[in-house]
C-alpha positions as CSV (number, residue, x, y, z in Angstrom):
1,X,9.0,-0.6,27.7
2,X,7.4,2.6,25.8
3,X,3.9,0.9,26.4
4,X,2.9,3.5,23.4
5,X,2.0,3.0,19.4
6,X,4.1,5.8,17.4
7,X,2.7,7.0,14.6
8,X,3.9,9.9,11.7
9,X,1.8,10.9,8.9
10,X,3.0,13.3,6.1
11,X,0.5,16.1,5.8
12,X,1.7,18.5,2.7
13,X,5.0,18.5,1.1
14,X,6.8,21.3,-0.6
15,X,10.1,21.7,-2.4
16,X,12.2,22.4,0.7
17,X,9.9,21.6,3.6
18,X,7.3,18.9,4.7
19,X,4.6,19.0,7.3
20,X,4.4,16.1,9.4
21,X,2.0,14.9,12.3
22,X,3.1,12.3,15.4
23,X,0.4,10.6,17.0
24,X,1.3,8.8,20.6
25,X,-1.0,6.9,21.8
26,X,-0.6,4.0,25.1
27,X,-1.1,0.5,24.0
28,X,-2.6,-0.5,27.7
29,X,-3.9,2.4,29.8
30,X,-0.5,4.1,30.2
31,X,2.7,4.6,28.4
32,X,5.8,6.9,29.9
33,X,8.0,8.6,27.0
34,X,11.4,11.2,28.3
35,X,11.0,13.1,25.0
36,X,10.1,12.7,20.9
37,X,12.1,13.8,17.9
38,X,11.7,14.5,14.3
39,X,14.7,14.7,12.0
40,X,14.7,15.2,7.8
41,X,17.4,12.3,6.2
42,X,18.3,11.9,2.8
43,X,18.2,8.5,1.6
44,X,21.8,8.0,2.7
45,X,20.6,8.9,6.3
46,X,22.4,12.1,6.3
47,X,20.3,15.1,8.0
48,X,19.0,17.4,6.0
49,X,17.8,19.9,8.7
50,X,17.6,20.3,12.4
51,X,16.5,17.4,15.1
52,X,13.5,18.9,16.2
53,X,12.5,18.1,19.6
54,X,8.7,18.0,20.4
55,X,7.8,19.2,24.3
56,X,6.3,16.1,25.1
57,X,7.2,14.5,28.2
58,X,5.7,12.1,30.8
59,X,2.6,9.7,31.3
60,X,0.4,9.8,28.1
61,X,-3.2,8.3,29.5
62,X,-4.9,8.9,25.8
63,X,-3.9,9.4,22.4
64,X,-2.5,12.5,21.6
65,X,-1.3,14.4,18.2
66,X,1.4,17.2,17.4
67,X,1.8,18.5,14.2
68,X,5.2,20.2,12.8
69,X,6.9,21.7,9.9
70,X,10.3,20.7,9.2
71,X,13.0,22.1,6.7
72,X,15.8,21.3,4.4
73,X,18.6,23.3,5.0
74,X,20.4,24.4,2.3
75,X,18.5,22.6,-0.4
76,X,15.6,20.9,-1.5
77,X,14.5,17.6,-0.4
78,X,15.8,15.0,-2.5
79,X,13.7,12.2,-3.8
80,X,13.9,8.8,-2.0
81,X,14.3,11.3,1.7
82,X,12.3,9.9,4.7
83,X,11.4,11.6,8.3
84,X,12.5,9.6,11.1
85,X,10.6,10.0,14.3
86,X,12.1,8.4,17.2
87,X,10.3,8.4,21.0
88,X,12.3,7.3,24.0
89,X,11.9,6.7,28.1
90,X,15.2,6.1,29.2
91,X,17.9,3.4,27.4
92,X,14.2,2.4,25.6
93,X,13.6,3.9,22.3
94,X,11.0,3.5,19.6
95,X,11.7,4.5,15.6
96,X,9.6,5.3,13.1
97,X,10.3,6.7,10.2
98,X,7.9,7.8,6.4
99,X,8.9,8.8,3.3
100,X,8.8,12.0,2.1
101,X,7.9,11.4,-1.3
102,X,4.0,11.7,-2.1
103,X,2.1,9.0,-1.9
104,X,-1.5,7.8,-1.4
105,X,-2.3,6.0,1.8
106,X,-4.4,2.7,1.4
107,X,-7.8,4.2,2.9
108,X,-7.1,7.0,0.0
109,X,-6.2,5.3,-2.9
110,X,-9.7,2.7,-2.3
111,X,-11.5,6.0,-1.5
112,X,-9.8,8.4,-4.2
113,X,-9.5,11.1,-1.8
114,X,-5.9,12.0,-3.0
115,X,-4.6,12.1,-6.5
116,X,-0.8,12.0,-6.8
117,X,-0.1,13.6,-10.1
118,X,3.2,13.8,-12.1
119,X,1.9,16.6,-13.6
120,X,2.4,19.0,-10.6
121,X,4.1,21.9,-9.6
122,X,7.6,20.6,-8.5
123,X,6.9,17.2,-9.5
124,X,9.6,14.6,-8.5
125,X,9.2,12.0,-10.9
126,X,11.4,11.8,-13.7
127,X,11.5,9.6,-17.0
128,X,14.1,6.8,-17.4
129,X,16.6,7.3,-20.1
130,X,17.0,4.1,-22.3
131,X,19.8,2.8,-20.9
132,X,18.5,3.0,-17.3
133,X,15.1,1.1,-18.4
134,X,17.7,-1.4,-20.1
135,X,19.1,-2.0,-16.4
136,X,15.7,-2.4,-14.7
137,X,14.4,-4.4,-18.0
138,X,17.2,-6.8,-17.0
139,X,16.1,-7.8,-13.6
140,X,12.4,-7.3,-14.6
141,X,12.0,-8.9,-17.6
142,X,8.4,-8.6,-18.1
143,X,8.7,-4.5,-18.3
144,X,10.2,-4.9,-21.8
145,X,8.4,-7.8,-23.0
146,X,6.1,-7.3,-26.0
147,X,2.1,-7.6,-25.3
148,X,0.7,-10.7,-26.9
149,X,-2.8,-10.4,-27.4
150,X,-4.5,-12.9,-26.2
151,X,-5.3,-16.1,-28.4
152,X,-8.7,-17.0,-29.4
153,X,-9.7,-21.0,-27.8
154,X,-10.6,-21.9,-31.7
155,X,-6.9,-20.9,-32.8
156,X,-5.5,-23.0,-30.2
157,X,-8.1,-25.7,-31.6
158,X,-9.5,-26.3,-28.7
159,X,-13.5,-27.0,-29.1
160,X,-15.5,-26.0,-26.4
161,X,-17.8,-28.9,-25.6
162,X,-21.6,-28.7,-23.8
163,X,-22.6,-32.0,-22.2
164,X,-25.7,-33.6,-23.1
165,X,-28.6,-33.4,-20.7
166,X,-28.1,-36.8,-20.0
167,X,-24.8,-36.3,-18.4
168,X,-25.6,-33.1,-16.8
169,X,-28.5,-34.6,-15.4
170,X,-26.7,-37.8,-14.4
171,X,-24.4,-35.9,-12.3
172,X,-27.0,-33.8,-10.6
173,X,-29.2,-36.6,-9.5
174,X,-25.7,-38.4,-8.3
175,X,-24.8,-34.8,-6.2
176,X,-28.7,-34.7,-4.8
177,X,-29.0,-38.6,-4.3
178,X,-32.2,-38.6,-6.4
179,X,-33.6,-41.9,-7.4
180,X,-33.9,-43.4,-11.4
181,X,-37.7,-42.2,-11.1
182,X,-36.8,-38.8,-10.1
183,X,-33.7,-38.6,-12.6
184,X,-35.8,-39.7,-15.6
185,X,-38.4,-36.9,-14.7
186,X,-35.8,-34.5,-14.4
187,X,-34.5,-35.6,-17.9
188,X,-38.0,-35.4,-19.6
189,X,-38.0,-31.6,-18.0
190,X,-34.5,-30.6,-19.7
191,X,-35.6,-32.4,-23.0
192,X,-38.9,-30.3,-23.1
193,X,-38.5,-27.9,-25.9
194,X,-38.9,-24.3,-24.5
């Protein structure tokens, strides 16, 4: 066994490259690990780049980080691509893998450290046509469904209803175990006018 945690983090994306980080770190006081790799796939898992090999090798006592850059060669990274980090120690080996798509991390999003905006240079998002909305309308109904707004309780005809002091009072002293005396008091109290 590893005995590590693997970790990648995307740092900045570009067009045709991404910057990642790999954090190893032991999950008791020691993990042993023969070598770490980073590799660019498209979302069919073909490369898109070189396997880059990280020089880290041997006991890791504490957590440690490396940072890298890797690139697409010949083109651009494709939407839906992911970075696959794998870490091994003999016939053992540990995968991990991100996407390369932007995207706000949980810690971000509640903090709004990050914006992810469509609206950026080299942007990645694209609109459906109709026909491909059609598709995903069909399995997701609800995308497609018209907003109703939502119905008043008097058009429904339901009548909203207060219970009279007595009852609410009758409960209460039932809840609280009060006695008639103390229930009748409690009555005159609610009846008072204010």
């Amino acid at each position: 066994m590893l005995g590590l945690t693997v970790e990648l983090r995307l740092e900045a994306r570009q067009a045709d490259r991404v910057t990642v980080s790999v954090r190893l770190a032991p999950i008791d006081d020691a993990g042993e690990v023969e070598g770490v790799a980073l590799q660019l796939l498209t979302p069919d898992d073909e490369p898109l780049g070189a396997r880059m090999l990280l020089p880290i090798a041997g006991r890791v006592t504490q957590a440690i980080r490396s940072t890298v850059e890797l690139r697409s060669v010949p083109t651009d990274i494709p939407q839906g691509s992911r970075i696959l980090g794998t870490a091994w120690n003999g016939p053992e080996q540990l995968d991990v893998t991100i996407p390369t798509d932007p995207g706000t991390d949980f810690e971000q999003h509640v903090r709004g450290r990050v914006i992810v905006s469509a609206l950026s240079r080299g942007r990645f998002l694209e609109l459906l046509l109709p026909d491909e909305r059609a598709v995903i309308a069909h399995h997701l109904p609800w995308i497609d469904e018209p907003r109703q707004p939502r119905t008043s309780a008097a058009a429904l005809g339901v009548v909203d209803h207060e219970p009279e002091t007595a009852e609410v009072v009758d409960d209460l002293a039932d809840e609280l175990g009060l006695d008639d005396d103390s229930a009748e008091w409690l009555k005159s109290l609610l009846d008072e006018p204010d």
